[in-house]
C-alpha positions as CSV (number, residue, x, y, z in Angstrom):
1,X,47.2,147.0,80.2
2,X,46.8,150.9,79.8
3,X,45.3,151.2,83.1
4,X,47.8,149.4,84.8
5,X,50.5,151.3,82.8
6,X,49.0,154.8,84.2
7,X,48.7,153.7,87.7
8,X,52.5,152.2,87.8
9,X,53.1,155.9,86.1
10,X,51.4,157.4,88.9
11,X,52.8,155.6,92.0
12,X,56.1,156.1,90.4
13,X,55.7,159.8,90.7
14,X,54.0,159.8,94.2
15,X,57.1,157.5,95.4
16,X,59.8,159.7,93.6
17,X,58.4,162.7,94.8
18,X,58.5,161.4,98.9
19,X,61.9,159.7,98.4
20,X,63.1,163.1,97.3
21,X,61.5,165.1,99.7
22,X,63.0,163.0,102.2
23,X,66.6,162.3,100.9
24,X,69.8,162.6,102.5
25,X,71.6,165.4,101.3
26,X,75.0,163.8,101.7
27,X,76.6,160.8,102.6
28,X,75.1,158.1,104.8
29,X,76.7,155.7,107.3
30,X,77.4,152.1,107.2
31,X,78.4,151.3,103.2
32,X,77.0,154.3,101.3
33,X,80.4,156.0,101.9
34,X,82.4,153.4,100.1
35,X,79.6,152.9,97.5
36,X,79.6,156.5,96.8
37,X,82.9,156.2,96.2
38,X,82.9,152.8,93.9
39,X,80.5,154.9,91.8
40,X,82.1,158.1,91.5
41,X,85.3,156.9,90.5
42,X,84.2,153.2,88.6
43,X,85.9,151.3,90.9
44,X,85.2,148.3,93.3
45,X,83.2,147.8,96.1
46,X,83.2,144.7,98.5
47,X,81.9,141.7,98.2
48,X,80.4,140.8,95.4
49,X,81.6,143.9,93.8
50,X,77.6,145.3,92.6
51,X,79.2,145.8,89.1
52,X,75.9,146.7,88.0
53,X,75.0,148.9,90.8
54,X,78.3,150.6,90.0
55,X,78.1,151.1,86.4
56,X,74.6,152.5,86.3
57,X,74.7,154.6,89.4
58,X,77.9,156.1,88.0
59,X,75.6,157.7,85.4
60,X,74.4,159.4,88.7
61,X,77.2,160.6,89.2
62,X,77.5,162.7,85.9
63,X,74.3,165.7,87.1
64,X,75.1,168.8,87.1
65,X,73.1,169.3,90.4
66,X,74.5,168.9,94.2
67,X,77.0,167.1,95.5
68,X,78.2,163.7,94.2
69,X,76.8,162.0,97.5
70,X,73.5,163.4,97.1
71,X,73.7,162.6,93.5
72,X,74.1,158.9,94.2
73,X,71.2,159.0,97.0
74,X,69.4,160.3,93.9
75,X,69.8,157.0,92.2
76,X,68.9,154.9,94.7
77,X,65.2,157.3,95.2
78,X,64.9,156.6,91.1
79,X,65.5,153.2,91.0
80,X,63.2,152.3,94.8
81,X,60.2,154.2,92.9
82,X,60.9,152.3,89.9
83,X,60.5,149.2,92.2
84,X,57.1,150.3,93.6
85,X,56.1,151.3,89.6
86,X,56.9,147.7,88.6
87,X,55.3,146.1,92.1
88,X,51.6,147.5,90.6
89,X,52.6,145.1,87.3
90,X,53.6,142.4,90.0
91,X,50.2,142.7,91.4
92,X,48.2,143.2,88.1
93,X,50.2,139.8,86.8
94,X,48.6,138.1,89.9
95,X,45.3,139.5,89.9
96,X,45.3,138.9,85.6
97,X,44.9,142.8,85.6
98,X,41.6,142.9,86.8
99,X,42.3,145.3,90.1
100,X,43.8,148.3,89.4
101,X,43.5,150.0,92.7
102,X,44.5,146.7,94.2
103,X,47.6,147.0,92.1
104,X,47.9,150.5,93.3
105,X,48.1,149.5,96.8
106,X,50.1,147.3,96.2
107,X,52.9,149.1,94.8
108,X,52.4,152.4,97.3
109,X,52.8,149.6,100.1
110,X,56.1,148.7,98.8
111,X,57.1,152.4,98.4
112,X,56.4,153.0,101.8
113,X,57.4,150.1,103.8
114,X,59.7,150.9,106.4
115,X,63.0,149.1,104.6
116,X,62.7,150.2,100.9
117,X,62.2,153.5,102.2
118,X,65.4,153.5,104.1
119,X,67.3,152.6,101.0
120,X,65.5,155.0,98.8
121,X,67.1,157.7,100.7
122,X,71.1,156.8,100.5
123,X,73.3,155.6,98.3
124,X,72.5,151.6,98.8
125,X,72.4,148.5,96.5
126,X,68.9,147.0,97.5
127,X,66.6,149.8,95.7
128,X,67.8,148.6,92.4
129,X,68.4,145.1,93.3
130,X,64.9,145.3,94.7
131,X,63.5,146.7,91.1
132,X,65.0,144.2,89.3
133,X,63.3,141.5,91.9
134,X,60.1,142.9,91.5
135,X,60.3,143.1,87.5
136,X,61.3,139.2,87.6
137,X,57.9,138.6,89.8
138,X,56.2,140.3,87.1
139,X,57.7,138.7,84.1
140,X,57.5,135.1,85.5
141,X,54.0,135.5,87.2
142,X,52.5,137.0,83.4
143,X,54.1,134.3,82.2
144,X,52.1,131.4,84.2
145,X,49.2,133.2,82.9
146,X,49.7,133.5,79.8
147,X,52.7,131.3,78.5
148,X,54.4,133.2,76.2
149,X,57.8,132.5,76.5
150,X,59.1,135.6,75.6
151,X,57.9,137.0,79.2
152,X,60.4,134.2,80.9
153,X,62.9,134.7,78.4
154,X,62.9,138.6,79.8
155,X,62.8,137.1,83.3
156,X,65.8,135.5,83.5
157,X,68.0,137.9,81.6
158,X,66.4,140.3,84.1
159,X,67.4,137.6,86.9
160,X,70.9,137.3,85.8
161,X,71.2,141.3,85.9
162,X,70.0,141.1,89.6
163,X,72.6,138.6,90.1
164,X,75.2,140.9,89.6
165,X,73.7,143.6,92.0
166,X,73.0,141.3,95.0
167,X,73.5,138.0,94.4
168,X,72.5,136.4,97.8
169,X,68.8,138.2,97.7
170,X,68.5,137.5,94.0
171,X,69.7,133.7,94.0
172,X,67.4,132.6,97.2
173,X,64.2,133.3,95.0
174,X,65.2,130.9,92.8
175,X,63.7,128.3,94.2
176,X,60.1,130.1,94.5
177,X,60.7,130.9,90.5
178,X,61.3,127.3,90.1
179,X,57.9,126.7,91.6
180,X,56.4,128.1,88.8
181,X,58.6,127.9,85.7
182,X,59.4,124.2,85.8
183,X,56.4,123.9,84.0
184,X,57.9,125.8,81.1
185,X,59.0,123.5,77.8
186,X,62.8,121.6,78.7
187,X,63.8,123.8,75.2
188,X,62.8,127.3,76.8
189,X,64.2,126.3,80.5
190,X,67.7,126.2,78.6
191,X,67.5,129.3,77.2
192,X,66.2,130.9,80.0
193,X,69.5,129.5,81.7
194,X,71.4,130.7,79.1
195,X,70.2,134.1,79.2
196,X,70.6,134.3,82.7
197,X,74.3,133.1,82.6
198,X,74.8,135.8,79.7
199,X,73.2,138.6,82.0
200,X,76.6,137.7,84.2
201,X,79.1,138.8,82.0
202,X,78.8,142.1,83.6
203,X,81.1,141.3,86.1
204,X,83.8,141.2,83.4
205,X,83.7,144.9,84.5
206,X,85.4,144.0,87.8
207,X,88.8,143.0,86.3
208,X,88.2,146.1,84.1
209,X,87.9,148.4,87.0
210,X,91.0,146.9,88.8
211,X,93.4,147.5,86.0
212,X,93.0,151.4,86.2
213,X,93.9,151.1,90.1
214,X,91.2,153.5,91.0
215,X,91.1,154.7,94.5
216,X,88.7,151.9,95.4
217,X,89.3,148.6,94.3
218,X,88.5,146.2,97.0
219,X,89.6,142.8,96.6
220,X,91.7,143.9,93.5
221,X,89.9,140.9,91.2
222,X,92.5,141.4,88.0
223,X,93.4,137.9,88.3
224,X,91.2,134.7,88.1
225,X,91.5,133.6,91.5
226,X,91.3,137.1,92.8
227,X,88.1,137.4,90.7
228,X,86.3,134.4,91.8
229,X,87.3,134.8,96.0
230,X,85.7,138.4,94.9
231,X,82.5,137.3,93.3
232,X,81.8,134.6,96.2
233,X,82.7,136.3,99.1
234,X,85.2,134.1,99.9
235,X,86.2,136.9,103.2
236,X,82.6,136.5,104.7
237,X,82.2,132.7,104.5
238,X,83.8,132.6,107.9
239,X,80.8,134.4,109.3
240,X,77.9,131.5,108.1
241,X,76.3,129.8,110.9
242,X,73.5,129.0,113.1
243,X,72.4,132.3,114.4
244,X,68.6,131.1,115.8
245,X,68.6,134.6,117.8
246,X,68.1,136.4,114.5
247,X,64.3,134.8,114.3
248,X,62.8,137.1,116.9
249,X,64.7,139.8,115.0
250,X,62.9,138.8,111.5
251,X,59.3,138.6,112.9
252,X,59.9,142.4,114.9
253,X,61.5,143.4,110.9
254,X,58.8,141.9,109.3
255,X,55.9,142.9,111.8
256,X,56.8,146.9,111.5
257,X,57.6,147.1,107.4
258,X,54.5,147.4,106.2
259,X,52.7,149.9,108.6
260,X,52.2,150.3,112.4
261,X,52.8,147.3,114.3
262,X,49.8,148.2,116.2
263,X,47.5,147.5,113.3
264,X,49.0,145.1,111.3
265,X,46.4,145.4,108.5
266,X,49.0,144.2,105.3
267,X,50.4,141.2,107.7
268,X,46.3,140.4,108.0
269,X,45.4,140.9,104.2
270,X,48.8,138.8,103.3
271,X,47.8,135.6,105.8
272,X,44.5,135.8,104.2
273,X,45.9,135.7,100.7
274,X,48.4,132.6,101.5
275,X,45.4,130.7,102.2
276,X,43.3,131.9,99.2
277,X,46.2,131.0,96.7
278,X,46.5,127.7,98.0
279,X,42.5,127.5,97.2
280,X,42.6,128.5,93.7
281,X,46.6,128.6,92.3
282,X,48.7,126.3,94.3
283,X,52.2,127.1,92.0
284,X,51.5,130.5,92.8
285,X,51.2,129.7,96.4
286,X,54.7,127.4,96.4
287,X,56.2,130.4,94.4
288,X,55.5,133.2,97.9
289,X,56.1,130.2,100.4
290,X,59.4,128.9,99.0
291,X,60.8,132.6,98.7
292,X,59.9,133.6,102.1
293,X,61.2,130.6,103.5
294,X,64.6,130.5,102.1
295,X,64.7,134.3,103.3
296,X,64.2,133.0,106.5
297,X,66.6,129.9,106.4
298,X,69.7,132.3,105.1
299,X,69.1,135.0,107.7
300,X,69.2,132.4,110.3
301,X,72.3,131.3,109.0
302,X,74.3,134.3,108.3
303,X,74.9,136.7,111.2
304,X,73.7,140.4,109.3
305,X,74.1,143.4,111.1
306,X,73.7,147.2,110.2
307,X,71.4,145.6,106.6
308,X,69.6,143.0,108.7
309,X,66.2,144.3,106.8
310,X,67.4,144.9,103.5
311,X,67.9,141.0,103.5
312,X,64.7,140.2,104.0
313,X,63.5,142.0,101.3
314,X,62.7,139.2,99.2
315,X,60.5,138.0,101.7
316,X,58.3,141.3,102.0
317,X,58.0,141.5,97.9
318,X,56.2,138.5,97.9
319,X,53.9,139.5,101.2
320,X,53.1,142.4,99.5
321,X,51.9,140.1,96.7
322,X,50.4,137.9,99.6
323,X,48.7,140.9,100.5
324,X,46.9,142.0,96.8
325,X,45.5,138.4,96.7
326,X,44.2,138.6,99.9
327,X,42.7,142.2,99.8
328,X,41.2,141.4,96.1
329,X,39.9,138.0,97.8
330,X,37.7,140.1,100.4
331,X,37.3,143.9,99.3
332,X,35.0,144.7,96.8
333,X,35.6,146.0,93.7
334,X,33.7,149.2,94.7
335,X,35.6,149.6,97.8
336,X,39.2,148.7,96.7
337,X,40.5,152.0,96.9
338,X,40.1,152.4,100.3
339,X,42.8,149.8,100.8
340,X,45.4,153.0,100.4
341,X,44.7,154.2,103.5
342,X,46.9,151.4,104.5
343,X,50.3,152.3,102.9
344,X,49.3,156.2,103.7
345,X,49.3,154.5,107.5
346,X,52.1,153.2,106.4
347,X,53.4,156.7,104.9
348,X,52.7,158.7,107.7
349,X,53.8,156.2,110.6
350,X,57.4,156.0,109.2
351,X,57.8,159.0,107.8
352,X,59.5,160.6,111.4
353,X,62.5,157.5,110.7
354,X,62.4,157.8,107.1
355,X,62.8,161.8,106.5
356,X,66.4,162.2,106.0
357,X,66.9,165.6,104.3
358,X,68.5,166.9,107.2
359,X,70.7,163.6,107.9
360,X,74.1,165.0,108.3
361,X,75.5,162.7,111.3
362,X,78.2,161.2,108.8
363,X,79.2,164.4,107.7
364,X,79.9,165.6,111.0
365,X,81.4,162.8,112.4
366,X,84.2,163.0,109.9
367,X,84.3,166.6,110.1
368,X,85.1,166.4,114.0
369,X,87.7,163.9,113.6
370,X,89.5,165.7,110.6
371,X,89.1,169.2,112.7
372,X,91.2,167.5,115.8
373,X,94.1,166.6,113.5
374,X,97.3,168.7,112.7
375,X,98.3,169.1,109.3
376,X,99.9,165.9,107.6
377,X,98.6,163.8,110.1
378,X,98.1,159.7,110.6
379,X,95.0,158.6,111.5
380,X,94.3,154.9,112.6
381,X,90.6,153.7,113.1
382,X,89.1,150.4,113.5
383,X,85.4,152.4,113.0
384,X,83.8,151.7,109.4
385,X,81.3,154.2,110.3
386,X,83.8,156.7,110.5
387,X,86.0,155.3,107.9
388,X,83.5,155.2,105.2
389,X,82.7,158.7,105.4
390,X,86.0,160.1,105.5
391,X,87.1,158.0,102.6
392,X,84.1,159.9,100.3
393,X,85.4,162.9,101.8
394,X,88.8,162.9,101.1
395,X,88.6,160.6,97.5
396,X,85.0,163.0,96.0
397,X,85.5,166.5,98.2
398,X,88.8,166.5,98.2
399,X,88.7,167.3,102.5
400,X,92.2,167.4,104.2
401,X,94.4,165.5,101.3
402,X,96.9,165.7,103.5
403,X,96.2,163.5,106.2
404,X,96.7,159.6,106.0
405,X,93.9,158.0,106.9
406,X,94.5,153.8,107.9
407,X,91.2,151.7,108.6
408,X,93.1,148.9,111.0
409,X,90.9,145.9,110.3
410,X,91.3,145.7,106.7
411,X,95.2,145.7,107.0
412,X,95.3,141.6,106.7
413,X,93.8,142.2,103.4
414,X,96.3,142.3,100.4
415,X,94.6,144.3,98.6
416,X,93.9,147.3,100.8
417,X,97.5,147.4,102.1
418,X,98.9,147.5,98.2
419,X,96.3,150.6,98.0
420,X,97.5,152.4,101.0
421,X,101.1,152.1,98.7
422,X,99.8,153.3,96.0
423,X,98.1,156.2,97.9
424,X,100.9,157.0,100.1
425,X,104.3,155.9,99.1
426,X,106.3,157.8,101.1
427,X,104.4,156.7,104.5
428,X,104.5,153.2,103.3
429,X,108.5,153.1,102.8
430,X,109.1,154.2,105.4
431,X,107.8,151.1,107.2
432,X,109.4,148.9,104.2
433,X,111.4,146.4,107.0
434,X,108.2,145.6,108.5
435,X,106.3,145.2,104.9
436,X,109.0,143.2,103.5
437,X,108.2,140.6,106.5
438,X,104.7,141.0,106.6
439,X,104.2,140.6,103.0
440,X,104.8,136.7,102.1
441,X,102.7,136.0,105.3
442,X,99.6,138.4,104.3
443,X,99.0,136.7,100.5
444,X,99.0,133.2,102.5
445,X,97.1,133.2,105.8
446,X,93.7,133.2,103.5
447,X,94.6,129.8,102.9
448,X,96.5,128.5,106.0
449,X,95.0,129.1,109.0
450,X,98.0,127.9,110.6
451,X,99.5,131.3,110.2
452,X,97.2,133.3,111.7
453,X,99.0,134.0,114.8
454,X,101.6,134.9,113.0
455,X,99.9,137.6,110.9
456,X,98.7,138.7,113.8
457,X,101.9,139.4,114.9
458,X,103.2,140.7,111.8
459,X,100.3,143.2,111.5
460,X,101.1,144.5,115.2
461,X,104.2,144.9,114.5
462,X,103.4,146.9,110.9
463,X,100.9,149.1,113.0
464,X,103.7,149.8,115.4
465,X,105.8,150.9,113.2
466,X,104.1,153.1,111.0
467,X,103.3,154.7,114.5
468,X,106.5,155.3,116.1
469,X,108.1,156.6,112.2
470,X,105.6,159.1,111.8
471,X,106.3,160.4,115.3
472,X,110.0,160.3,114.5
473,X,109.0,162.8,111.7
474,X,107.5,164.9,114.1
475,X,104.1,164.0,112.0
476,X,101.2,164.2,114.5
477,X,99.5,160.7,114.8
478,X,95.9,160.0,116.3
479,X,93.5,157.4,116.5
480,X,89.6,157.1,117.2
481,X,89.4,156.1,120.9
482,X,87.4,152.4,120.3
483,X,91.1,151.8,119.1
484,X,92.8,152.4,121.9
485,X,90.0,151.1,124.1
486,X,90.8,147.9,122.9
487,X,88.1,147.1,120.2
488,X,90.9,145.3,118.5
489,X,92.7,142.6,120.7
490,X,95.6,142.4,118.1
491,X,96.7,145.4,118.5
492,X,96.6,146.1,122.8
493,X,100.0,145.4,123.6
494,X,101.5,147.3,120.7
495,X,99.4,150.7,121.8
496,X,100.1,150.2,124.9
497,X,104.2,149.3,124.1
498,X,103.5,153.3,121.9
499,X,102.1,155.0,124.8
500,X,104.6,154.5,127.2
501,X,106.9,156.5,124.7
502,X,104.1,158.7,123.7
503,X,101.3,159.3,126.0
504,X,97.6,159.5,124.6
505,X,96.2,162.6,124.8
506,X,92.6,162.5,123.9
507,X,90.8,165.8,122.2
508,X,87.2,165.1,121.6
509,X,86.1,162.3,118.9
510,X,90.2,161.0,118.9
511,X,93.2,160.4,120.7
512,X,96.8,161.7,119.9
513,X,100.0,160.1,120.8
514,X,102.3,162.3,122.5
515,X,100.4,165.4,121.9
516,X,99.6,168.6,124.0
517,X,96.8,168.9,126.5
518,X,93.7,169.6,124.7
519,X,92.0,172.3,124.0
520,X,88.6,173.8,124.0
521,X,85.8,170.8,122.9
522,X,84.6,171.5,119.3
523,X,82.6,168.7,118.3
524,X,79.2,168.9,116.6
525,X,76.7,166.8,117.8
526,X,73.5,167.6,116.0
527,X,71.1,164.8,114.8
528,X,72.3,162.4,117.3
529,X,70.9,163.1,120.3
530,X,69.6,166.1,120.0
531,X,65.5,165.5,118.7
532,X,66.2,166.7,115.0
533,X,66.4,162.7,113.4
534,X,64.2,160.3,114.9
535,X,65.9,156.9,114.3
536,X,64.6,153.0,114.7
537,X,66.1,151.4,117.5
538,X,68.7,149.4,115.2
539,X,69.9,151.9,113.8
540,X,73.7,152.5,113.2
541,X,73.6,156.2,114.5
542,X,72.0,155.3,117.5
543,X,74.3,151.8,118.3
544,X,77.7,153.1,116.6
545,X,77.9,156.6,116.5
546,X,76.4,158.0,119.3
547,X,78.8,155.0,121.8
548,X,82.0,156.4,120.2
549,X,81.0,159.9,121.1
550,X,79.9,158.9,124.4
551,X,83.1,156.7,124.9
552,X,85.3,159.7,123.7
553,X,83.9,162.3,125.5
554,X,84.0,159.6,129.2
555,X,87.9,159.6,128.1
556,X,88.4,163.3,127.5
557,X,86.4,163.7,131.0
558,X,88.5,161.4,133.0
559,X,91.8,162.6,131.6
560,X,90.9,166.4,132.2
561,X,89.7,165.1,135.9
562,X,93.0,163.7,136.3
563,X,94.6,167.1,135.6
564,X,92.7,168.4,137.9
565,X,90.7,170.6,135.1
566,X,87.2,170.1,136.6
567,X,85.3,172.6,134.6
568,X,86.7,171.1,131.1
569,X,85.7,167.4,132.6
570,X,82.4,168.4,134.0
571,X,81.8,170.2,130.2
572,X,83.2,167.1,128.8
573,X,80.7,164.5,130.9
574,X,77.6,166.6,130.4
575,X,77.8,166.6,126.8
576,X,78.3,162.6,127.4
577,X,75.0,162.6,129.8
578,X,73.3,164.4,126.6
579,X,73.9,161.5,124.7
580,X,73.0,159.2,127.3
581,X,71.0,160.5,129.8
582,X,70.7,157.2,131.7
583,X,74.1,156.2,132.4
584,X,75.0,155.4,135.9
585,X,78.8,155.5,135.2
586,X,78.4,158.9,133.6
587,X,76.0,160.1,136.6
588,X,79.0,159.2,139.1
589,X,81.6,160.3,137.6
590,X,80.0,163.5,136.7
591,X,79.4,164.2,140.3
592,X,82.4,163.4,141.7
593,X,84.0,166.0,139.2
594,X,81.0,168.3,140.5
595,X,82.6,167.7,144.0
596,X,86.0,168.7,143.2
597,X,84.7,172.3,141.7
């Protein structure tokens, strides 16, 4: 147990040590904006609220080193190398502690697997949800070896404590746990429950957070119904369905995680292992098989995008433990080390997609929309990806306090649109006709379906408005251009009802209503296109970000064309054509502005 103590001590510190070498030194894209946030500030996040995550991460928040962001990243590199420290436990548990260096390997191959890695380095939920995960493998596995209760006992409070992190991730391995703790005396199964049903009064902490209205409190759970929509998703059970597509997706997520897909030398070890724990401990082989496959069944079921991998994490814990039995099955004692060269393959494979210390995208793109906008300016954006970031910026840094910043899609949400009047009341009065009518409909269509259309209305019309009043103040007002292209069907007819009053100009990343022509392009490009961030091809800077640059620049190009200003649109398309060399529309257009010079 020593041994195995030292060697968890020792991956812990070679994990730690890469995940800060490689962290992101401010805040990511996606979620970790809004996380950062929930953190800083003990408020709420979405869906299912991460109490957990929130409170312990918020100790984070409390160093007296670098920013806030980068202190929350920080969190999520301790608690991922934690995880790979408790995987060699996981492993010794299976192997009855009889492998170290199998253990080893096993624990540096979770630290360097492509998706733990990814959420090592920004502020994410899944490096401590996957910690806990892996310390539940641990407890329940020792446990079927040695059946002292006190082990599943730990389990399941540890399990309960993950269910207030992730709950989806956490609850599916329930039924491989079940594999194996059935077994257990009917007396200690109902403590176990118990403990694990205690473990969940941390989200008391969610009506706790809501009643000091802190700048994030998503879903605003201070009453019991609020609470329990909150805690089960109730604004994503729209989404579940048959999504079949996503299989092919798995097995590419799957097949590149654990080293090169080239030489799939952990996939190899773990197929081998499935069939040598069916030999010699069939529970243990239920308790891998049962967890994988309920991985798979949700994730072909529920339609994830930007975290696709993260939910699937689960499923590569327990073919990393797939993997030990396998390599202990066939290697040698006296060669067993040798199996690290295949998480340094690992290591040095993903290390070009992994390295984020110089990851600023996020920071920039908020920085070039809030450098386009006029003091005291509204903002409207349907992009979470530039949303997120600007809330961290202006909530944590303090960035541009005076602009009003108004993510569209979350206006049919009660509780975002009773934040915006908490944060700006003045803006918000001044649309109080069309709030007043809005209202009765917005706490209802939840419920009714049958007034959806006439939300839809209602929000339009809300949108409109605050529009067209902050123009009458002679307040500038802008918008990201995916807005204005349309993204949202909702609101076409009332932007295009605005910009007969007030024609769009656009100025680089956003558009402005009634504005001047624009002006010189300052926008900041680096680490999108530019060879200095090497990205997977999923990735949200490369199928986000870089199309709203490239969409905003191919509008700023053809208005300038049709001004007949053909060296600003010729600037304009070939800083588009950087981003996307291959574009036929960009290629033509480009040289019929080339013609015109």
């Amino acid at each position: 147990m020593r041994t195995l103590l030292v060697a968890a001590v020792a991956v812990f510190v070679v994990a730690f040590g890469v995940y800060i070498a490689t962290l992101a030194p401010t805040v990511g894209l996606t979620d970790s904006g809004e996380l950062t946030v929930a953190a800083w500030s003990l408020g709420n996040a979405h869906p299912p609220g991460f109490p957990l995550y929130v409170l312990v991460t918020h100790l984070f928040t409390l160093l007296p080193i670098g920013n806030v962001a980068w202190r929350v990243n920080l969190g999520s590199a301790f608690f991922a190398a934690l995880a790979a420290g408790a995987m060699v436990f996981a492993a010794g548990a299976l192997l009855r502690g009889s492998r170290v260096a199998v253990a080893v390997f096993a624990g540096l191959l979770l630290a360097f697997s492509r998706t733990l890695w990814n959420y090592a380095t920004v502020a994410e939920v899944y490096a401590l949800n996957t910690f806990l995960l892996v310390s539940v493998f641990a407890l329940v596995i020792q446990w079927f070896h040695t059946r002292r209760d006190r082990l599943l006992y730990i389990a399941a409070f540890v399990f309960g404590l993950g269910l207030c992190v992730h709950h989806v991730t956490v609850g599916l391995c329930i039924v491989g746990i079940a594999a194996i703790a059935w077994r257990a005396e009917k007396k200690t199964v109902l403590i176990c429950a118990l403990l694990a049903i205690g473990a969940l009064a941390v989200y008391a902490y969610l009506p706790l957070a809501a009643s000091h209205n802190p700048p994030l409190n998503w879903g605003d759970p201070d009453s019991l119904a609020r609470f329990v929509d909150h805690v089960t998703g109730k604004q994503y059970r729209g989404y579940l369905k048959s999504t079949s597509g996503q299989f092919d997706t798995i097995l590419t997520t799957l097949g590149r995680d654990l080293g090169p897909g080239w030489a799939p030398l952990a996939l190899i070890l773990a197929a081998w292992g499935l069939i040598a724990l069916w030999r010699a401990e069939k529970p243990l082989f239920f308790f891998v098989v049962l967890i994988a496959a309920a991985n798979f069944a949700w994730s072909s079921f529920y339609p994830i995008v930007n975290d696709r991998d993260a939910y699937l994490l689960p499923a590569i814990l327990v073919l990393i433990l797939a993997a030990a039995h396998g390599a202990a099955s066939l290697v040698p004692a006296r060669y067993a080390w040798g199996l690290l060269i295949v998480p340094a393959l690992g290591l040095i494979v993903a290390y070009p997609q992994r390295n984020r210390s110089g990851f600023v995208v996020p920071k920039l793109y908020a920085e070039n929309a809030l450098r386009q906008m006029r003091p005291n300016a509204l903002l409207l954006t349907g992009d979470w990806q530039l949303y997120a970031p600007l809330m961290y910026f202006q909530e944590v840094e303090h960035l541009r306090p005076d602009a009003i910043v108004v993510e569209s899609g979350m206006l049919n949400r009660p509780w975002y649109v009773a934040q915006l009047e908490r944060r700006h009341p003045d803006f918000m009065r001044a649309v109080k006709p069309q709030l007043d009518a809005y209202r009765p409909v917005l706490e209802k269509w939840e419920s009714d379906e049958t007034l959806k259309p006439q939300m839809f209305a209602l929000v339009a019309s809300l949108v409109q408005a605050m529009i067209e009043t902050r123009l009458a103040s002679g307040a500038p007002v802008y918008a990201s251009t995916e807005l204005v292209a349309g993204k949202e069907k909702v609101y076409v007819p009332v932007l295009r009802a605005v910009g007969m009053k007030y024609p769009i100009v656009p100025h680089g990343l956003l558009v402005e209503w009634g504005g001047a022509d624009p002006g010189p392009l300052n926008v900041d490009l680096h680490g999108i296109a530019d060879g200095t961030d090497a990205y997977e091809d999923d990735d949200p800077a490369l199928t986000e970000v870089l199309p709203a640059y490239r969409g905003a620049l191919l509008m700023r190009g053809r208005y300038l064309a049709l001004r007949r200003r053909w060296d600003d649109a010729a600037a304009a398309y070939k800083l588009a054509q950087s981003l996307d060399p291959e574009n036929s529309t960009i290629q033509r257009e480009l040289a019929g502005v080339e013609a015109m010079r």
